[in-house]
Every structure is written in structure tokens, then in C-alpha cells.
N, C-alpha and C positions, 0 to 999 in steps of 0.2 A: 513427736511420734512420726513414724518413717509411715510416707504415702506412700499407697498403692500405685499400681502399673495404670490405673484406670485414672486414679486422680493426677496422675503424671503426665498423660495422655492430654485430659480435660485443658491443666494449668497450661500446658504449652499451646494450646490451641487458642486459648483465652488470651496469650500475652504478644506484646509487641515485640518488632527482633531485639530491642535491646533489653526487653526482660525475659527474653530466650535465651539470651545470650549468658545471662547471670546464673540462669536457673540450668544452662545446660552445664554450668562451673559445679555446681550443686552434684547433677545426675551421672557424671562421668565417672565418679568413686564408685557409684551403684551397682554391684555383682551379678544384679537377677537377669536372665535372657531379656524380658521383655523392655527392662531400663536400657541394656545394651541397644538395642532396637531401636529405640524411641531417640536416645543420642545421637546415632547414626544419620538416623533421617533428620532430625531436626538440626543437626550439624550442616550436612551436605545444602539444606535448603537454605541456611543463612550462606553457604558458597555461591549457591545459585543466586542469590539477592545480589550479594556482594559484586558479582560477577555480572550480572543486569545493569548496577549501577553505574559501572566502570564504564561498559558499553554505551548508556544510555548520555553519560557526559560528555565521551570520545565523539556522539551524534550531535553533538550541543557545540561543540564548539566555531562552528562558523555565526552560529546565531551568537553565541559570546561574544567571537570578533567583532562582530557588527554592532552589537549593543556598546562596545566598548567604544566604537566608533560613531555615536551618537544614535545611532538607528534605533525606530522601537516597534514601528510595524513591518515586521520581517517576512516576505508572502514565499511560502516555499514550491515550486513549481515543477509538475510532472506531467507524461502523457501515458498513454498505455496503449495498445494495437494498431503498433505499425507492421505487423506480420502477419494478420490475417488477410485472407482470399475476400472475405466478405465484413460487412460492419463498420461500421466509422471508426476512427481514431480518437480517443475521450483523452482531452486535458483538464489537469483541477488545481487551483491555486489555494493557497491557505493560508490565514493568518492564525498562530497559537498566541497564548497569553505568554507572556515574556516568564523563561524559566521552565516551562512545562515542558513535563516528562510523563511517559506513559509506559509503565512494561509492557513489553512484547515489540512495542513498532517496531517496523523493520521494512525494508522494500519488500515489495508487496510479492513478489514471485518469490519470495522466501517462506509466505504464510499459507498454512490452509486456507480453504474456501472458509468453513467457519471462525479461525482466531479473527481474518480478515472483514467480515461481518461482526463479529464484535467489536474489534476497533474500532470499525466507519462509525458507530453509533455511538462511540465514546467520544471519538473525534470531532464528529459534526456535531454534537450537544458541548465540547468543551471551546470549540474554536470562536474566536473574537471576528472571523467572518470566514467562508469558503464559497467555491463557486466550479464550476465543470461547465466545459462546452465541449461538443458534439459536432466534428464535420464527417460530413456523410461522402457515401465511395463516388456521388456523380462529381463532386469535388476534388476527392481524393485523386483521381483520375484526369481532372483540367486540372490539375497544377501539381501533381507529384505528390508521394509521401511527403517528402524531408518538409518542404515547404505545406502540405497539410497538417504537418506537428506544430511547427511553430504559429501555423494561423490557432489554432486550436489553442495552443499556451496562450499566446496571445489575447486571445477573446475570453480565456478564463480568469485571466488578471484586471482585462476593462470591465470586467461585472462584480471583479468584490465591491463589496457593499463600504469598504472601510479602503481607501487610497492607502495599498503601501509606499514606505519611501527606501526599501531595498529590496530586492528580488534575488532567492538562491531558487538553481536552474538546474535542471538534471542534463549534464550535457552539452546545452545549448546559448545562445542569445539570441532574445527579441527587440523587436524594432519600438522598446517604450522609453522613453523620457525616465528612467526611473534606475539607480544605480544596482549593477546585476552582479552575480559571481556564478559563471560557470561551473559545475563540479563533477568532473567526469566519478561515475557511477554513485550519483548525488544520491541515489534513495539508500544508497548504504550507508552515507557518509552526514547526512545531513537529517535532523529530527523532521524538519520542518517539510523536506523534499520527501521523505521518507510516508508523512503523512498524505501527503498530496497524490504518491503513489498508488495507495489503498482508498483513495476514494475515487480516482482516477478506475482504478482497477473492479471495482464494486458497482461503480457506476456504468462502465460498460457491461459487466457481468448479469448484472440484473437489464440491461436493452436486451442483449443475447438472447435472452433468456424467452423475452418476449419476442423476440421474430420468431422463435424456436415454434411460437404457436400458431405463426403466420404464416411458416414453412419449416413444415415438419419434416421432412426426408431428409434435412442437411444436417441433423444431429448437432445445430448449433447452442441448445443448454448443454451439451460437456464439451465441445470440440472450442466453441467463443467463434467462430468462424476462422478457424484453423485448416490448415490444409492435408487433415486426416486422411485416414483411408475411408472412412463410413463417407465422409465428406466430398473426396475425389469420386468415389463411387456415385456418390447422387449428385452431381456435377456431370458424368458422363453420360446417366442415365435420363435426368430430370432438365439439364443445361443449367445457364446461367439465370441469375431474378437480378432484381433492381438494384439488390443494397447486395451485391456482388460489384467485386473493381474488377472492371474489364480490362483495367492494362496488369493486373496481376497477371503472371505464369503460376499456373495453366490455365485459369479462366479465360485470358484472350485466345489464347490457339482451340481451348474446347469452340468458342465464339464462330470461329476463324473455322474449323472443323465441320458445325453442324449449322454453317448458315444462318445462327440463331442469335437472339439477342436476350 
């Protein structure tokens, strides 16, 4: 008996891609508009799988190398807000369970605000250990960005809970005892770096968020302490506060400007 367009619907929703796959072999001879339909999309969406997957193993392969290389606790390491006016710079280190793949990761300025909140929650409940550290602008300020990044990486890998014995790095090397692979624009390239970005990034987002209500005129829940226009404006109006970097431009010349601090 020839199913309906409804129970067509139903079975393909119900089945896994390789019994999608069978039964799209099935629905392809099928004439009626709504079977054409129904093939199309459930077609293109095993491309999209397909196309995930591809992706998602091209991110895996430095964690291969390393596995193959005896390695099995692989911590993958990022930072996020080296470019704001105000707010610390948040680094997060990761360790995943050997093999782990997730759809969607990806560096984290590639994601909405919400994919990248589901992630964090999928991440930090799958991960075998993680950790984030927080250096703040009076810091940032006595010793530079570059070297605020790397302190911050740094202090995020002496607090996992689980000693790795390799480290992949967005970019960078740290000063640890522990064999590293630098990977220039590692959150694209690496699952693990990729991971660390989004918590990195989620984890500062939600701080922001919260000065946002300790000073309110800097518009810092959408801007992250960015150097907007809403933000340049209460900067010229309001000056500078505590968890502003004073040796950013413009914040030091506003400084320098209004005799204030």
C-alpha cells in the first residue's frame, strides 16, 4: 500500500541517516508535489550531515596526530578580548574525551550568541576537564596585552583539574613544561582550540554582562567593552572606570584630556 505524504513525513523524521538514506532510494520514483518536497529536503540535509562531517574530521586532525603520537590528554587552548577598551582578557583550556565531535563547533566569532550558549553547555557537561582564567585591565596595563594573553592561557592550563601531556594553542606558546603545537588560526583548525574558544568567549560575555549593571552608560551587554560609538560617547561624557585600560587609545588620551582617572 503506497503511504501518504503525512506518513512519509512521520517515517523520515523517525529514522536515522542511514535509514534516510534507504528510504529516500524508495521516495525518489514518487510523482506527487508533496513526495518531491519531502526528497529535496531530506536529500540536501543528509548533504549538510555529510558536509559537517567532513568538516568536523578536517578539525580532528591535529588531536589524531597527537593520539597517534602517543598523546591522550590533549588540552586545547584559547583566549578572547584582546581588543576591547575595557574588561579583562578570558583564557580557557580544554580537555574532550578522545574522538569527540560535536556539530556546529567552530571558532566562536563565527557563531551566534545563542548556537555559542548551547555549545558552552554541551561542552562543559561533555568535557573530561576545563578551566578559564580572568586577567583584569590593572594588569593588562602593567605588562601589555600580548603578554596578558599568554599569562591568562597560562593560568587556564595550571588549573585543569586533569594534567595534560600536549597542548594545541591558538597562535601562541607558553612558558609550560608540556609539549605545545602552535596553530595559527587554531579555532578554525583545531576541535579542541575551537572548543576553548567558545568558552573563552561565553565566559567573558556573561562578565560583560554583569559590569553592564555596574555601569550602565557604557552599553557594555552588546558592545563586550568594544570601542563603539554608544561606548566612545560615554567615555567622553562619563571618562574612564576601573576595569577600563588606561593605556588603550582613546581611553589614555580621554585620561590625559579630562585630568581624570
Amino acid at each position: 500500500m503506497k503511504r501518504s505524504i503525512k506518513e512519509w513525513e512521520q517515517l523520515l523524521k523517525d529514522s536515522s541517516a542511514e535509514e534516510i538514506s534507504s528510504h529516500l532510494t524508495q521516495l525518489e520514483s514518487d510523482e506527487r508535489q508533496g513526495a518531491k518536497k519531502l526528497f529535496k529536503t531530506y536529500t540536501n540535509r543528509l548533504l549538510e550531515a555529510e558536509a559537517e562531517l567532513k568538516r568536523l574530521e578536517i578539525m580532528c586532525r591535529y588531536e589524531k596526530q597527537c593520539i597517534s603520537n602517543g598523546k591522550r590528554l590533549i588540552a586545547g587552548v584559547d583566549e578572547v578580548g584582546r581588543g576591547p577598551l575595557a574588561g579583562p582578557v578570558v583564557a580557557a583550556a580544554v580537555i574532550l574525551p578522545e574522538g569527540y565531535m560535536l556539530n556546529g563547533i567552530n571558532d566562536s566569532k563565527k557563531l551566534s550568541e545563542k548556537r555559542r550558549e548551547e555549545l558552552y553547555e554541551r561542552i562543559t557537561t561533555d568535557a573530561i576537564c576545563y578551566s578559564t582564567h580572568l586577567v583584569q585591565p590593572d594588569k593588562i596595563d602593567e605588562i601589555n596585552i600580548y603578554q596578558a594573553s599568554k599569562l591568562a592561557m597560562t593560568e587556564s592550563v595550571c588549573q585543569l583539574m586533569v594534567e595534560p601531556d600536549q597542548l594545541l594553542i591558538d597562535a601562541m606558546e607558553i612558558a609550560l613544561p608540556i609539549d605545545q603545537i602552535k596553530i595559527i588560526k587554531g579555532d578554525e583548525k583545531s576541535i579542541s582550540i575551537a572548543a576553548a574558544s567558545i568558552i573563552a568567549k561565553v565566559t567573558r560575555d556573561r562578565y560583560m554582562k554583569k559590569l553592564d549593571q555596574m555601569y550602565p552608560h557604557y552599553g557594555f551587554k552588546t558592545n563586550m567593552g568594544y570601542g563603539t560609538k554608544e561606548h566612545l560617547e560615554a567615555l567622553k561624557r562619563f571618562g574612564a572606570t576601573e576595569i577600563h585600560r588606561k593605556t588603550f587609545s582613546p581611553v589614555g588620551e580621554m585620561i590625559q584630556f579630562t585630568g581624570s582617572e
